[in-house]
C-alpha positions as CSV (number, residue, x, y, z in Angstrom):
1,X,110.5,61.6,53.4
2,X,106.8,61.9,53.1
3,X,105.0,62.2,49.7
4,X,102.2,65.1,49.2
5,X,99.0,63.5,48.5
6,X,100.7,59.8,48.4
7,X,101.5,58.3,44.8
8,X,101.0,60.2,41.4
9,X,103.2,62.0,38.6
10,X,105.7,64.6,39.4
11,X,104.7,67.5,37.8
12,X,107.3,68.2,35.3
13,X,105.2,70.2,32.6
14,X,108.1,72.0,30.5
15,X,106.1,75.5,29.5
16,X,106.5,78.4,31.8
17,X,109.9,77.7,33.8
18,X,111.8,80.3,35.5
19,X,114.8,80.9,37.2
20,X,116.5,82.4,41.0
21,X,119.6,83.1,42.2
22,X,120.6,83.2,45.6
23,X,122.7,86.1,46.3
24,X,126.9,85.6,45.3
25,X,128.7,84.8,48.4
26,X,125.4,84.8,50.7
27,X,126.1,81.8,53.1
28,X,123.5,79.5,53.7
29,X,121.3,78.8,57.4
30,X,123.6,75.4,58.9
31,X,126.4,76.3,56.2
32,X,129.4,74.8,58.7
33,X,127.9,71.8,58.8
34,X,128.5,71.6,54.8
35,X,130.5,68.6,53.7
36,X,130.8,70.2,50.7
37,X,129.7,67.0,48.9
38,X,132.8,64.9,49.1
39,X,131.6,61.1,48.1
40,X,132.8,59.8,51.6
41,X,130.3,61.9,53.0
42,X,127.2,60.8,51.8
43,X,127.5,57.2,50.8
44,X,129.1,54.3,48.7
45,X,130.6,55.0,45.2
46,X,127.6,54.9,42.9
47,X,126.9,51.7,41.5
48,X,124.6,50.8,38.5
49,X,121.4,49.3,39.1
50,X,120.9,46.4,36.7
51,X,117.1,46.5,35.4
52,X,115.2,44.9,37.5
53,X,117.6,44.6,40.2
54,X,120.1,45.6,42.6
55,X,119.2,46.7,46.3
56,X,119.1,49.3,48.9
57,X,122.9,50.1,48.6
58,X,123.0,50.6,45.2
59,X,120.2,52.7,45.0
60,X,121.5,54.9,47.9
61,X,125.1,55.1,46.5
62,X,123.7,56.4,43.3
63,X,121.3,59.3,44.4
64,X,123.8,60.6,46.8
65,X,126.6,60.5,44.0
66,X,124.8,62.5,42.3
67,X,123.9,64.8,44.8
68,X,127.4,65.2,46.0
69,X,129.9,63.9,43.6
70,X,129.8,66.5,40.6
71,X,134.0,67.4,40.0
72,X,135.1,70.6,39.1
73,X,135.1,71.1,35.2
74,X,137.9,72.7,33.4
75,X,136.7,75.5,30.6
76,X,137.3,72.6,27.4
77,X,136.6,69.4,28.2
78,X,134.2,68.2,31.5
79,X,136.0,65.8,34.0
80,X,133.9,62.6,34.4
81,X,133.0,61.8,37.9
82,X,135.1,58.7,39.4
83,X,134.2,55.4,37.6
84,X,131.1,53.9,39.0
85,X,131.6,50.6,40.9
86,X,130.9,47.2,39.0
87,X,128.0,46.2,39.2
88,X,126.7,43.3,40.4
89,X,125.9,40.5,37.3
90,X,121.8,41.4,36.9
91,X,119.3,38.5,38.4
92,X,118.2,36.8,35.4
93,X,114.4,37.2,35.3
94,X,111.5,35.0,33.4
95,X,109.2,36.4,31.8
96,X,106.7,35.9,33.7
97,X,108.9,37.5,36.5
98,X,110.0,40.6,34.6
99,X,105.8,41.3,33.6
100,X,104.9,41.0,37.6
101,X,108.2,43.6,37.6
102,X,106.9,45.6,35.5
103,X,106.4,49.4,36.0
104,X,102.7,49.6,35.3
105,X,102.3,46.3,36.7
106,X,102.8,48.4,40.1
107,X,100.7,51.0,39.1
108,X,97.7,48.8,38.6
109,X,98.1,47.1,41.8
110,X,98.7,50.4,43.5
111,X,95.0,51.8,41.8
112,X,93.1,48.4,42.7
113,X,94.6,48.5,46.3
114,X,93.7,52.0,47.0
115,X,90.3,51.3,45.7
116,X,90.0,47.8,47.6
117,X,90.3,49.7,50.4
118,X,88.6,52.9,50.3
119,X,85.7,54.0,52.2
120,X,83.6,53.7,49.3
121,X,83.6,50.3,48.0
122,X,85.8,47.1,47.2
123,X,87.5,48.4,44.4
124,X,85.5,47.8,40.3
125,X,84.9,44.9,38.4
126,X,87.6,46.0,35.3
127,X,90.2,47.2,38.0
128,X,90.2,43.2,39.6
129,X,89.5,41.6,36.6
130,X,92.9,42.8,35.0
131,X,94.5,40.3,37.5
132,X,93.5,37.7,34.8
133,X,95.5,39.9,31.4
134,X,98.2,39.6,33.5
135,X,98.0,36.0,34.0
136,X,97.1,35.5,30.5
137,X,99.8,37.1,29.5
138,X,102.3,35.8,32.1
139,X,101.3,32.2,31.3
140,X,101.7,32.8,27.6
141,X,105.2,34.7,28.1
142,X,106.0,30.9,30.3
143,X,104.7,29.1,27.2
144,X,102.2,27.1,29.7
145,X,98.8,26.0,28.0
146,X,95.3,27.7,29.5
147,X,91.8,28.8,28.3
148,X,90.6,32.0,30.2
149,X,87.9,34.2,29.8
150,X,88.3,37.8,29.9
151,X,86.6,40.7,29.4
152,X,87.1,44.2,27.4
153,X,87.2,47.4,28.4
154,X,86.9,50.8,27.2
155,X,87.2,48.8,23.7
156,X,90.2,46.7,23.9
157,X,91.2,43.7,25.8
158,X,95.1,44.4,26.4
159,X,97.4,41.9,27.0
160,X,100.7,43.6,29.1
161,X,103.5,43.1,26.8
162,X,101.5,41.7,24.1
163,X,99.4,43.8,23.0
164,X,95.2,44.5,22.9
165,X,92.7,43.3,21.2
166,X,89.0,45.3,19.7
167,X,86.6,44.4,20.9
168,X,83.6,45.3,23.4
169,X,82.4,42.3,25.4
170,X,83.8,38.9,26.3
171,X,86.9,36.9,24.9
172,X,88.0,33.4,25.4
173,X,91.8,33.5,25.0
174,X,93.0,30.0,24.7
175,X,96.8,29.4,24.6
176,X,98.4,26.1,22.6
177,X,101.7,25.1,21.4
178,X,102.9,28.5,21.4
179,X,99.7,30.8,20.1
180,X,97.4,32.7,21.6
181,X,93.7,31.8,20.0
182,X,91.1,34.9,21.1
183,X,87.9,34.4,20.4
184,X,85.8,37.1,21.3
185,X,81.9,37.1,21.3
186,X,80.2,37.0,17.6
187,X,83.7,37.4,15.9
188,X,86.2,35.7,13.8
189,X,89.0,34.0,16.1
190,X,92.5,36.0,15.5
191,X,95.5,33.9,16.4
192,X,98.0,36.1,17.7
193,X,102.0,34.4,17.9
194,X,103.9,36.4,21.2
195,X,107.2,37.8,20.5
196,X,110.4,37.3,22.5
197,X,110.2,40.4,25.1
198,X,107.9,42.8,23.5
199,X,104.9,42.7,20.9
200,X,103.0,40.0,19.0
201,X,101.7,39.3,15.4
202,X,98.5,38.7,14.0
203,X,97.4,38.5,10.5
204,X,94.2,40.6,12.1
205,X,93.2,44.2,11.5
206,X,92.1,43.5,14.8
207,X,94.9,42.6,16.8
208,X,97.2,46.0,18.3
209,X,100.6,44.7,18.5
210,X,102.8,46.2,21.3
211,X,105.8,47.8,20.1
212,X,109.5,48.8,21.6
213,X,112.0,51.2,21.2
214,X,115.8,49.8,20.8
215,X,118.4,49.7,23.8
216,X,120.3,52.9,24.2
217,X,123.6,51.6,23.2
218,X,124.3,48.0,22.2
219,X,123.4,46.0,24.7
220,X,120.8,47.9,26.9
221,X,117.6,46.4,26.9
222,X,114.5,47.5,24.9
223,X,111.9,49.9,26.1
224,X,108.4,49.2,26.0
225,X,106.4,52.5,23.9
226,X,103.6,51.8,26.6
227,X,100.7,53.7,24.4
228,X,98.2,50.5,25.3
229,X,98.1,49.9,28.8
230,X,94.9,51.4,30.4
231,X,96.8,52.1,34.1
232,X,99.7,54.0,32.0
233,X,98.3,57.2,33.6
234,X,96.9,58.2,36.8
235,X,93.3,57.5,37.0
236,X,92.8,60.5,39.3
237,X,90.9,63.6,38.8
238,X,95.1,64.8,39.4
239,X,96.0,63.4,36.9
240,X,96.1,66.9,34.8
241,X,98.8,69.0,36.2
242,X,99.6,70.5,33.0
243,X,100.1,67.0,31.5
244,X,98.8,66.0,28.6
245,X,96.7,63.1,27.4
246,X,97.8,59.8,27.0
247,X,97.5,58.7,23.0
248,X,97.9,55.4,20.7
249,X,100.8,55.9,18.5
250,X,100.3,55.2,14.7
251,X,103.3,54.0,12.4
252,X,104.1,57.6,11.8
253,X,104.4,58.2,15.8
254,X,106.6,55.4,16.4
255,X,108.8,56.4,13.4
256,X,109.2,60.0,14.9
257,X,110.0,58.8,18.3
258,X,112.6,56.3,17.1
259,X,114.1,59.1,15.3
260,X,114.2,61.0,18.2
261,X,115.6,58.3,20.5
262,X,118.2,57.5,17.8
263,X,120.1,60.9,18.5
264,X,119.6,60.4,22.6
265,X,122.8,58.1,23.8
266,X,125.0,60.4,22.1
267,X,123.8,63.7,23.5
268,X,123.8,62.4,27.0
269,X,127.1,61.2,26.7
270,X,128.0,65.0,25.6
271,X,126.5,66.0,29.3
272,X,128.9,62.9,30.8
273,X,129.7,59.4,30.1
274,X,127.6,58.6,33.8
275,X,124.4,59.7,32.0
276,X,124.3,57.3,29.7
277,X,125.6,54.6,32.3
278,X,122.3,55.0,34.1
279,X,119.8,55.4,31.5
280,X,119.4,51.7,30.9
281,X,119.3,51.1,34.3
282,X,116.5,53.0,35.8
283,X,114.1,53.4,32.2
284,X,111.7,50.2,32.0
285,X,109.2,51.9,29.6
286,X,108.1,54.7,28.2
287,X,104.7,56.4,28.2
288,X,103.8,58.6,25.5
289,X,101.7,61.9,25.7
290,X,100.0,64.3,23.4
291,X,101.2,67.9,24.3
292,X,99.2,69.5,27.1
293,X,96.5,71.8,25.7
294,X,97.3,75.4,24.4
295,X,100.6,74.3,24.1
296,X,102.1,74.5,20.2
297,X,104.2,71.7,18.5
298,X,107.8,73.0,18.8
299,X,107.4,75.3,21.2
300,X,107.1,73.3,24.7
301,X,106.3,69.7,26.3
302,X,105.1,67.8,29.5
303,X,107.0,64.8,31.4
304,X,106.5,63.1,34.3
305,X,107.2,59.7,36.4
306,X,105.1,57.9,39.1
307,X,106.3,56.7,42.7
308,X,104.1,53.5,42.3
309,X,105.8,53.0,38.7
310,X,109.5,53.4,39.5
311,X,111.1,53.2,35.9
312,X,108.3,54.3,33.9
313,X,108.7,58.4,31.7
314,X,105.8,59.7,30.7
315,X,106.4,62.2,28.3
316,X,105.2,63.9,25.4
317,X,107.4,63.9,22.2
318,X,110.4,66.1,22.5
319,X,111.2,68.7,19.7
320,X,115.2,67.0,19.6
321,X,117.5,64.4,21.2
322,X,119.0,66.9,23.5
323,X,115.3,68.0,24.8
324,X,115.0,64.1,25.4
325,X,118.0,63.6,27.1
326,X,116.9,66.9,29.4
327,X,113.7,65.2,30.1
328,X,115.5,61.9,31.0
329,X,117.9,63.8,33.3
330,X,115.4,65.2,34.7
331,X,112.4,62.8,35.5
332,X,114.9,59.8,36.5
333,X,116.6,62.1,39.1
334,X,112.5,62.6,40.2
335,X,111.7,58.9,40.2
336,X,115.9,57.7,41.7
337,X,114.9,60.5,45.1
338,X,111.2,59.2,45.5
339,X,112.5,55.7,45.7
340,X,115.5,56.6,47.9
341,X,112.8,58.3,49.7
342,X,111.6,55.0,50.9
343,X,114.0,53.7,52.0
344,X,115.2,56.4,54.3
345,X,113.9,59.4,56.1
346,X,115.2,62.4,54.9
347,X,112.7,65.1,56.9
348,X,109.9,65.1,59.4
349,X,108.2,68.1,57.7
350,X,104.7,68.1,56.8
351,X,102.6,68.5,53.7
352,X,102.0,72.0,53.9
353,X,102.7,74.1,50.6
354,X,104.1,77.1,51.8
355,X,107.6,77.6,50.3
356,X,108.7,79.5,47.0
357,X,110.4,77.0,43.7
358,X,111.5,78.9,40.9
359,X,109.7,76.4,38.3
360,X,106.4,76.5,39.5
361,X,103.9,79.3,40.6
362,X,102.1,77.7,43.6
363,X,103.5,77.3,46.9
364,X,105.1,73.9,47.4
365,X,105.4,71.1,50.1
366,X,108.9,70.9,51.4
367,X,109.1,67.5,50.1
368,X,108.2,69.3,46.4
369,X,110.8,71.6,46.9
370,X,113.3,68.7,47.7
371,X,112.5,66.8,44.5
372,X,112.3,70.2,42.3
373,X,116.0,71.2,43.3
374,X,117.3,67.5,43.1
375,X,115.9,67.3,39.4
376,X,117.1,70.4,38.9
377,X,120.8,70.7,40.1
378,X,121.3,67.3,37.7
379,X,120.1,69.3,34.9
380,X,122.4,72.4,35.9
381,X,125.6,70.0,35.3
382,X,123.9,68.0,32.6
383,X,123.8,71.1,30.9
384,X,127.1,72.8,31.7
385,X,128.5,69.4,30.8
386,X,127.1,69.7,27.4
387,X,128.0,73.5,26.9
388,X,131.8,72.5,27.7
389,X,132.1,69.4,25.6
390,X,129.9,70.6,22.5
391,X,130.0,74.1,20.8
392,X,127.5,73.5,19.0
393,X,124.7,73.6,21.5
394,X,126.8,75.9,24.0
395,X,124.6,79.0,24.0
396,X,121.3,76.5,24.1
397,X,123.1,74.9,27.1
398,X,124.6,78.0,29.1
399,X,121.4,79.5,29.3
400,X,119.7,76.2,30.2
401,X,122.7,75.9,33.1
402,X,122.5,79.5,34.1
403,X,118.5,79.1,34.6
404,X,118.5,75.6,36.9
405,X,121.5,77.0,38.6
406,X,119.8,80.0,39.2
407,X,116.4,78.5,40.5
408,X,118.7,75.7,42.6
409,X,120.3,78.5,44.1
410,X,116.9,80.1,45.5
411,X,115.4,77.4,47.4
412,X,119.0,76.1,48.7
413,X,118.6,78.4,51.5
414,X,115.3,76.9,52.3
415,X,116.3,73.5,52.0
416,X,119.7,73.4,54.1
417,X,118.5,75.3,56.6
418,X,115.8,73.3,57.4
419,X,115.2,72.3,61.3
420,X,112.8,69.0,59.7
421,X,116.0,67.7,58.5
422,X,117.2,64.2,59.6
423,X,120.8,63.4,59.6
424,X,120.5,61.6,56.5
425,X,118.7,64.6,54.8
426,X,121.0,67.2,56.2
427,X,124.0,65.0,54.7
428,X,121.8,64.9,51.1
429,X,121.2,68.7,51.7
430,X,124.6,69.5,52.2
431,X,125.8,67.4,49.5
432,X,123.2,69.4,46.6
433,X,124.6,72.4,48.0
434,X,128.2,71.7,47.6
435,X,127.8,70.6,44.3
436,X,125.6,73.8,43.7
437,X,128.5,76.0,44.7
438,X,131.4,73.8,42.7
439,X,129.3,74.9,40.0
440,X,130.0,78.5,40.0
441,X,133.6,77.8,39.1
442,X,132.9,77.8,35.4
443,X,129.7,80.1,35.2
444,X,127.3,80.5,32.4
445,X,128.2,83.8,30.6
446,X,127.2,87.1,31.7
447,X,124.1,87.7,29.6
448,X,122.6,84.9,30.6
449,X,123.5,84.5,34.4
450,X,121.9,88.4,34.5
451,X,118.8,87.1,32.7
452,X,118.3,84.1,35.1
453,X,118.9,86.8,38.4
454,X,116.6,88.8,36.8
455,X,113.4,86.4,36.2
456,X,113.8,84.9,39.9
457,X,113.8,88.0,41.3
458,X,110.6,88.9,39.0
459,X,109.0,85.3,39.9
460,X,109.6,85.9,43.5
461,X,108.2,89.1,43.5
462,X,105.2,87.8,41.9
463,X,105.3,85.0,43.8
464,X,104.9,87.0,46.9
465,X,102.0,89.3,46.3
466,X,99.8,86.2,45.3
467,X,100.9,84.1,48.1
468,X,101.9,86.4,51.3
469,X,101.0,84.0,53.6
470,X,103.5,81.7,52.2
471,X,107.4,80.8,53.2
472,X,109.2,83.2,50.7
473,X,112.6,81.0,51.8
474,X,114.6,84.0,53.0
């Protein structure tokens, strides 16, 4: 699979999303070839990937269990999927090893890279001197003695996994018998002790600590609130895509995204034990966001993950656990098919944006529309999951279901029909679609399959007199 316009965020901004139906009982371009998504078909029994490990199988067993493996769910209580495989015992990592891991670790070297070797230049000062925060703070993670001298940016020195330091020039960080001595130009020396994992104290108004969020369930490891690190977001003139900005989280921010993540595990266990299986596995950290402008509190939200930071959400602060465990649903399904995407080829198509997605009102790449109906079809069972098992959030739910369902169901046709397809993608293709259909055996009520037909049909329309040069994926 080829990515449009290389690495970056998946656009994921949560405002104006519609929905699309494809007509009942229409049969789909290449339909008996279908293998109506039986696990045989398109891989290994899923198998969880332990953070920071794992390998090729796992990762394609997973992604096409999802795609392919959703059972038939009685009217009461939704059927689990069949038990995952064990997995195999996690690599233990150092820390020094799980920092070079790291998800943001790979989106600085991806950034300095690019710009190393661009037409333009060999890449900036800041961007190459960051090699030495991470070595400061690898070295101090190892407890291994070193004076380094580093400089500041933007108004912070940041340590990854540490935390950052005010200041505007120079600083000579010294390490000894387990603290961290920085002693920046014309200021007082703040002594800064590392924490096991994440963060650091300091008696020092001037010392940032960096801060985690608990595991999911017992056990699960921690995740980083990544609100310090200056690669945490594109540094792209892209980088907007109805995002918005990245900010530094103040007591009261934490405190309202711990109260948030407190509800989380237990409503994506509500959408299926598998959910909250995989959580741990595939979220390293979390970045947060302020809500994209225009947008009110309460009333909307942006997400997003990265190619070069597989593991990393970026997200703004969702209203409620459910809307968190929507957005994780959604944006690991985004970052679990961009890294199966490299490791096999799913189409030969190329980047042109020419084809009709429900959730968005551009034309998309074909690859776009493969991620978009991948993301989507998990939330369509995560949410009819949810609507089944808990009453309580069953007309919230059906009318979430009935609105991916519907949109999955307009660019299937597209999708499956495709002549770009490889044998692996037409087997992933087939898959989504069998799960797609499996679906419609416990349908979202009336009202609110009728209103999902009757946006897509309105966003199409629309869709078409803006764009009629465009695939309208009929």
């Amino acid at each position: 699979m080829r990515s449009p316009g290389g690495p970056g965020e998946w656009d994921a901004a949560r405002g104006g999303r519609g929905a699309g139906l494809a007509e009942p009982g229409a049969a789909w371009p290449g339909q008996a070839h279908r293998t109506h998504g039986r696990r045989d078909d398109v891989g290994e029994p899923a198998r969880q990937v332990p953070p920071g490990g794992g390998d090729a199988h796992d990762l394609r067993g997973q992604v096409t269990s999802d795609a392919g493996d959703i059972r038939d769910l009685p009217r009461q209580v939704p059927q689990e999927p069949s038990p995952l495989h064990t997995p195999h015992p996690p690599t233990p990592l150092t820390p020094t090893r799980a920092l070079l891991l790291h998800p943001l670790t790979g989106s600085w070297a991806w950034h300095t890279l690019r710009a190393l070797n661009s037409p333009q230049g060999n890449g900036s000062r800041r961007d190459l001197g960051y090699l030495g925060a991470l070595a400061a703070a690898g070295a101090a993670r190892a407890g291994v003695d070193f004076s380094l001298r580093l400089a500041a940016s933007d108004g912070l020195l940041v340590l990854p996994s540490l935390g950052a330091l005010r200041s505007e020039g120079g600083v000579e960080v010294r390490y000894r018998r387990g603290a961290l001595v920085l002693a920046a130009d014309g200021e007082l020396d703040v002594v800064v002790h590392p924490e096991p994992g994440v963060g650091a104290w300091s008696a020092s108004p001037a010392w940032l600590p960096a801060h985690a969020l608990p595991g999911l369930v017992a056990g699960a490891p921690i995740v980083p609130l990544e609100d310090l690190d200056p690669y945490r977001t594109a540094r792209s003139p892209r980088r907007g895509g109805g995002l918005g900005e990245p900010v530094v989280l103040d007591d009261a921010g934490r405190k309202q995204w711990a109260q948030v993540w407190s509800g989380t595990a237990a409503a994506l266990r509500a959408g299926g034990e598998g959910r909250v299986r995989e959580t741990p596995a595939l979220l390293r950290c979390l970045v947060p966001l302020a809500l994209p402008p225009g947008v009110p509190a309460g009333q909307g939200g942006c997400s997003a993950t990265r190619r070069e930071a597989f593991g990393a959400l970026l997200s703004s602060r969702p209203t409620d656990p459910v809307a968190f465990a929507s957005t994780l649903v959604h944006e690991l399904h985004h970052a679990k098919l961009a890294a199966l995407s490299t490791l096999l080829t799913l189409h030969q198509a190329g980047p042109e944006e020419r084809y009709f997605a429900p959730w968005r009102q551009d034309p998309r790449p074909f690859d776009g529309l493969l991620q978009g109906a991948y993301s989507h079809l998990a939330l369509a069972d995560y949410h009819q999951r949810l609507a089944l098992a808990d009453p309580a959030h069953a007309e919230r739910a059906w009318t979430e279901h009935a609105r991916c369902h519907a949109m999955v169901g307009a660019t299937l046709p597209a999708l499956v029909g495709s002549p770009d397809l490889t044998v692996a993608g037409r087997l992933f293709a087939d898959a989504m679609a069998g799960a797609w259909e499996r679906m419609r055996d416990h349908p979202a009520p009336r009202g609110q399959r009728a209103r999902a037909q009757a946006y897509v049909r309105a966003a199409r329309t629309l869709w078409n007199q803006r764009h009629a040069g465009a695939h309208p994926n009929e």
